[in-house]
C-alpha positions in Angstrom: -25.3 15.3 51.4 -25.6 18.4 53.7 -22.1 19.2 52.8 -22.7 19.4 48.9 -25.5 20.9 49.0 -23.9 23.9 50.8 -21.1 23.4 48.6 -23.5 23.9 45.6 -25.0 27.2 47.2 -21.6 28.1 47.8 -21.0 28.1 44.2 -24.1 30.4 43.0 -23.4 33.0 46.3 -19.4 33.2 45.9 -18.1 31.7 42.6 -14.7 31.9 43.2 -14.7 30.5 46.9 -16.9 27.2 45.6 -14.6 26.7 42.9 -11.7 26.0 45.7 -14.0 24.8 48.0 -15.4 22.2 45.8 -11.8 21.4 44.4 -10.5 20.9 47.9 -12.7 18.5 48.6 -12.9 16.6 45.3 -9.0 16.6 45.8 -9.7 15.4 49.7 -12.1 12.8 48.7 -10.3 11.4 45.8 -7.3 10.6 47.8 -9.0 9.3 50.5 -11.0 7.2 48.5 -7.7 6.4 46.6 -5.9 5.1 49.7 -8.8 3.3 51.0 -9.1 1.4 47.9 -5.4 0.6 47.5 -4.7 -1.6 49.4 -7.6 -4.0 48.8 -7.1 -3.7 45.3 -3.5 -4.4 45.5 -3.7 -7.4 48.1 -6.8 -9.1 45.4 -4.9 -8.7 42.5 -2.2 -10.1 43.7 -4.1 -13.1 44.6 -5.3 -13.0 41.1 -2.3 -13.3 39.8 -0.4 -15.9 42.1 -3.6 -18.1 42.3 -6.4 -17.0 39.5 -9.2 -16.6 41.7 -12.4 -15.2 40.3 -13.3 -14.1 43.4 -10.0 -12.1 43.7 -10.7 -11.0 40.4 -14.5 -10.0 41.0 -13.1 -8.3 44.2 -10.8 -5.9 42.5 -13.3 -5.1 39.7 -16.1 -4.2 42.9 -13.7 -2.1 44.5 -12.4 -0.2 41.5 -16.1 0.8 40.7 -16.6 1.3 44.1 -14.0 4.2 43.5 -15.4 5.4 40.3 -18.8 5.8 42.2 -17.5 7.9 44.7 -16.0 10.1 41.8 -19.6 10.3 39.9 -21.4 11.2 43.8 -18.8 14.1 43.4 -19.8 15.0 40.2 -23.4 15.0 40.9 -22.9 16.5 44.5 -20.6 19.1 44.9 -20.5 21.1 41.7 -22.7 23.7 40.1 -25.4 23.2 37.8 -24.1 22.2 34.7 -25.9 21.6 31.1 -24.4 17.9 30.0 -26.0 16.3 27.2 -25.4 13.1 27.1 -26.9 10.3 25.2 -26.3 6.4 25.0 -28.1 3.6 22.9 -31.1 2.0 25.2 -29.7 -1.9 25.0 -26.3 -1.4 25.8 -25.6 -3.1 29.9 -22.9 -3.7 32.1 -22.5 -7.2 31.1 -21.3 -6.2 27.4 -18.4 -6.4 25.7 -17.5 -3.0 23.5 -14.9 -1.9 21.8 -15.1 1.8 22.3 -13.7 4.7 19.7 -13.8 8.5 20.5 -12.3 11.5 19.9 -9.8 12.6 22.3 -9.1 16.3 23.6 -8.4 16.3 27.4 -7.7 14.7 30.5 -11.1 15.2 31.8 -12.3 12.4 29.1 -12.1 9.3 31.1 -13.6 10.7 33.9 -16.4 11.6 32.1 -16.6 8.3 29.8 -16.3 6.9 33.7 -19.3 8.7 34.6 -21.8 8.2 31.6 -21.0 4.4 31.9 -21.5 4.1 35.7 -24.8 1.6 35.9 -24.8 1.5 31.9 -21.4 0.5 30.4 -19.0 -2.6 32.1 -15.4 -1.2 33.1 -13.8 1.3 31.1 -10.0 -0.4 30.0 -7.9 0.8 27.8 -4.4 0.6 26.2 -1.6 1.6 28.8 2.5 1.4 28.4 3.6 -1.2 30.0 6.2 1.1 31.4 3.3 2.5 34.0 3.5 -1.1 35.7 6.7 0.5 38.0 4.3 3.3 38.9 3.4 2.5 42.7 -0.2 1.8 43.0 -1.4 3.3 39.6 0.5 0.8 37.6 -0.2 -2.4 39.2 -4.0 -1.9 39.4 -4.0 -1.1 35.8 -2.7 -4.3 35.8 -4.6 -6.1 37.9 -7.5 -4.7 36.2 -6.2 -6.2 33.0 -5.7 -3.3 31.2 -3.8 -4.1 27.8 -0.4 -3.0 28.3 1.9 -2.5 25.3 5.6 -2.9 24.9 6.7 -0.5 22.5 10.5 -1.7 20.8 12.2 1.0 19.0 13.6 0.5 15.6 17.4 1.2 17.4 16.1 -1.8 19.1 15.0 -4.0 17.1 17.8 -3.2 14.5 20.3 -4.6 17.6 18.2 -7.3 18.3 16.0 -8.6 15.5 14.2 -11.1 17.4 11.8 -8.1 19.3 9.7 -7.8 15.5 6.1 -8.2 15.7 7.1 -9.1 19.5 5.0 -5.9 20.6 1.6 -7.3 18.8 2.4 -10.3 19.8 2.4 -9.4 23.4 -0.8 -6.3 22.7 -3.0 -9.7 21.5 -1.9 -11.6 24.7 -3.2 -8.6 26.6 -6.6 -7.6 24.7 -7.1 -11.7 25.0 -6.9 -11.2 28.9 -10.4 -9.7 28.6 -12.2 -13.2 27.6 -15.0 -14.3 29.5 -15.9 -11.0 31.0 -17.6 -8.3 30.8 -15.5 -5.3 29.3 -15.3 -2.1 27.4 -12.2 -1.5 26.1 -11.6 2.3 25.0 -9.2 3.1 21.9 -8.6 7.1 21.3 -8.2 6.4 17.8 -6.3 9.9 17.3 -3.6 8.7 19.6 -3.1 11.8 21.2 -5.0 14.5 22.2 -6.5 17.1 19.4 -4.8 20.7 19.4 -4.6 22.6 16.6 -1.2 22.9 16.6 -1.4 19.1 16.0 -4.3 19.4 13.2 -1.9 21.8 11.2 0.8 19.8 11.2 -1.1 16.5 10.6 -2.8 18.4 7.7 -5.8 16.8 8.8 -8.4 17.0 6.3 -11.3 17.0 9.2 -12.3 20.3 11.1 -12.2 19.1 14.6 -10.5 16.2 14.9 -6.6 14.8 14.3 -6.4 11.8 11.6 -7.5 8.4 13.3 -4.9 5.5 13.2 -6.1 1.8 13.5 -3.0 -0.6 14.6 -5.3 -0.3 18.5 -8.9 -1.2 17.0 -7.1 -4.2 14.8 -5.3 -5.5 17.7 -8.6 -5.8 19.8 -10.3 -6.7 17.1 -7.8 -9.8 15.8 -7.8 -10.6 19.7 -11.2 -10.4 20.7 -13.3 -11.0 17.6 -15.8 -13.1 18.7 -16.2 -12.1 22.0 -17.6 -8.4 21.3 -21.0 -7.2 21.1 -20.9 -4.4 19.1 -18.1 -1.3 18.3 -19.3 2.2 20.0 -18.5 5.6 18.7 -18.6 8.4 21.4 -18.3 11.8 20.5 -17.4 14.7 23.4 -17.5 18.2 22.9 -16.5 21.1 25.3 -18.8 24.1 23.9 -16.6 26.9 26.0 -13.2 25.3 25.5 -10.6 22.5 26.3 -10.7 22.1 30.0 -7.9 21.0 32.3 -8.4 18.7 34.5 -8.7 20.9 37.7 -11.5 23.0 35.8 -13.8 19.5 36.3 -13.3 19.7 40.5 -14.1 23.7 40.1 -17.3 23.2 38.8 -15.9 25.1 35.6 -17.4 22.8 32.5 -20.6 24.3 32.2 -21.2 22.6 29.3 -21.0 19.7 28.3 -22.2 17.0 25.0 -21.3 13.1 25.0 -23.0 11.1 21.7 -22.7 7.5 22.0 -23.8 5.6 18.9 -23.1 1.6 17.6 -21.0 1.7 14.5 -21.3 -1.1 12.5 -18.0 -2.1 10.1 -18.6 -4.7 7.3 -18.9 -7.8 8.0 -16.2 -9.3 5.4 -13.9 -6.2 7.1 -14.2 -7.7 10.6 -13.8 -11.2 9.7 -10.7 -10.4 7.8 -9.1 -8.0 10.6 -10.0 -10.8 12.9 -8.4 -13.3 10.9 -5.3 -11.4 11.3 -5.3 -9.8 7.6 -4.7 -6.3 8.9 -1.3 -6.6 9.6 -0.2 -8.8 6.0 -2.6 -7.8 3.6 -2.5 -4.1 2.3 -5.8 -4.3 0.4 -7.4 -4.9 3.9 -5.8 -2.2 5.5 -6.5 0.2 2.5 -10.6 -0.5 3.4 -9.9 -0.1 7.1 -8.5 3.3 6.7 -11.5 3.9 4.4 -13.8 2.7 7.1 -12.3 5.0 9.5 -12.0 7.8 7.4 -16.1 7.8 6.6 -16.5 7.4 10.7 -14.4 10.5 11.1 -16.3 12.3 8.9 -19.7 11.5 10.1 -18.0 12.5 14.0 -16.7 16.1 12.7 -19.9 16.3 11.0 -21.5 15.5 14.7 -19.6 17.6 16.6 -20.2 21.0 14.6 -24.3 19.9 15.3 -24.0 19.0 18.8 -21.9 22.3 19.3 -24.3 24.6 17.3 -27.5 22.7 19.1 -26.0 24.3 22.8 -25.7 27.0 21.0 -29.8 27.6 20.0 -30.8 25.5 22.6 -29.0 27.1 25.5 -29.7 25.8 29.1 -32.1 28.2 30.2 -34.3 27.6 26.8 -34.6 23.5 27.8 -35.5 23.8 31.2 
């Protein structure tokens, strides 16, 4: 604690020096933590797998937020003062089970959706290529952590080999269904890429900050884990003084910061029939899904030009 406090001072006496001070040892820490957590993650989920303990199963899911925790301590420890607004509903707990939507604009938006969660929100999953799986370390905690991990069968393929149709939902379902019985929050950036406004032009979105939303993700969970989920979340992120990389998080450089997360409720007759599987056969169903969506995304772009002009007349210094 010693250490980031000086680090802190560091920052307000010599900017530029705390900024690679503080990202040296974020990127020190990190790794270390990284390594130390590895292994025991690895040798648990393994154990999962071959024999389907729980308690190899509760194991790896202690020792990944284990890791997450040491992340947030960095967060709260080493970098600058920093005006983050963030907001979450009173009721929601760890032992939930969310399906998550947000915008989506940079690397840096897990680790923040990591950090508002910690104590408040269970795991953060969410879809992954299956391809990542040959990744050493990375892949096979994501799966050992159950992440959904999708198969994706190009229509060269499937054109050689007709049997792969539908064999990619088929296999998404299996996935999201590996989430039963526990707790879980299962994060779908609805956009499916991340918002530029190169992207926005091309899309000829029709919203001002935000890339047209696509739903094959939420119907999946949602045909998979209907019943099992306690309510859908919508969190909205803004970066008032621009995009940041990921390297400007450990440099102390997002000064500012908003994170709005709100319960959305879809219609009841919509859910039932996207859990029913009607999503995928029935075009008047997916007609009001993209409706649905369409209303959320305007109510979000509507959010984030408030939540960017509220830093703006409330700055920092105003609120303190």
């Amino acid at each position: 604690m010693r250490l980031a406090s000086s680090i802190q001072k560091l920052h307000q006496r010599a900017p530029k020096l705390g900024k690679a001070v503080s990202l040296a040892t974020a990127t020190g820490v990190i790794a270390a933590n990284s390594v130390a957590a590895g292994l025991p993650v690895w040798l648990m989920g393994a154990a999962k797998v071959i024999t389907g303990s729980q308690v190899a199963d509760d194991t790896v899911i202690k020792v990944t937020n284990y890791w997450i925790h040491s992340n947030n301590a960095l967060i709260n420890n080493i970098l600058p003062q920093k005006d983050w607004r963030i907001s979450l509903p009173d009721d929601v707990h760890i032992d939930g089970k969310y399906l998550l939507i947000s915008n989506h604009q940079s690397w840096v938006d897990t680790s923040i959706m990591q950090y508002i969660s910690e104590n408040r929100l269970p795991l953060t999953r969410f879809f992954t290529k299956f391809e990542l799986i040959y990744i050493p370390v990375i892949g096979q905690a994501f799966y050992f952590l159950d992440f959904p991990m999708m198969r994706r069968h190009s229509k060269e393929a499937i054109a050689k080999n007709p049997a792969l149709k539908g064999k990619d939902i088929e296999e998404a379902k299996r996935a999201c269904a590996l989430l039963k019985n526990k707790p879980f929050t299962l994060l779908n950036y609805l956009e499916g890429t991340r918002f530029t406004k190169a992207k926005q032009e091309k899309q000829q979105s029709p919203y001002q900050h935000l890339l047209k939303p696509r739903a094959g993700g939420l119907s999946l969970a949602i045909n998979a884990l209907g019943a099992e989920i306690d309510g859908i979340l919508d969190m909205t992120i803004v970066y008032p003084d621009g995009v940041p990389t990921y390297s400007d998080l450990w440099k102390g450089n997002i000064k500012r910061l908003g994170v709005d997360v709100r319960y959305i409720e879809m219609p009841a007759p919509l859910f039932a029939a996207i859990e029913d599987g009607s999503y995928e056969n029935n075009e008047d169903i997916k007609a009001q899904t993209f409706d649905w969506l369409d209303h959320a995304w305007q109510q979000k772009d509507k959010r984030i030009e408030q939540m960017l002009a509220d830093f703006e007349a409330n700055p920092a210094d105003k609120n303190a």
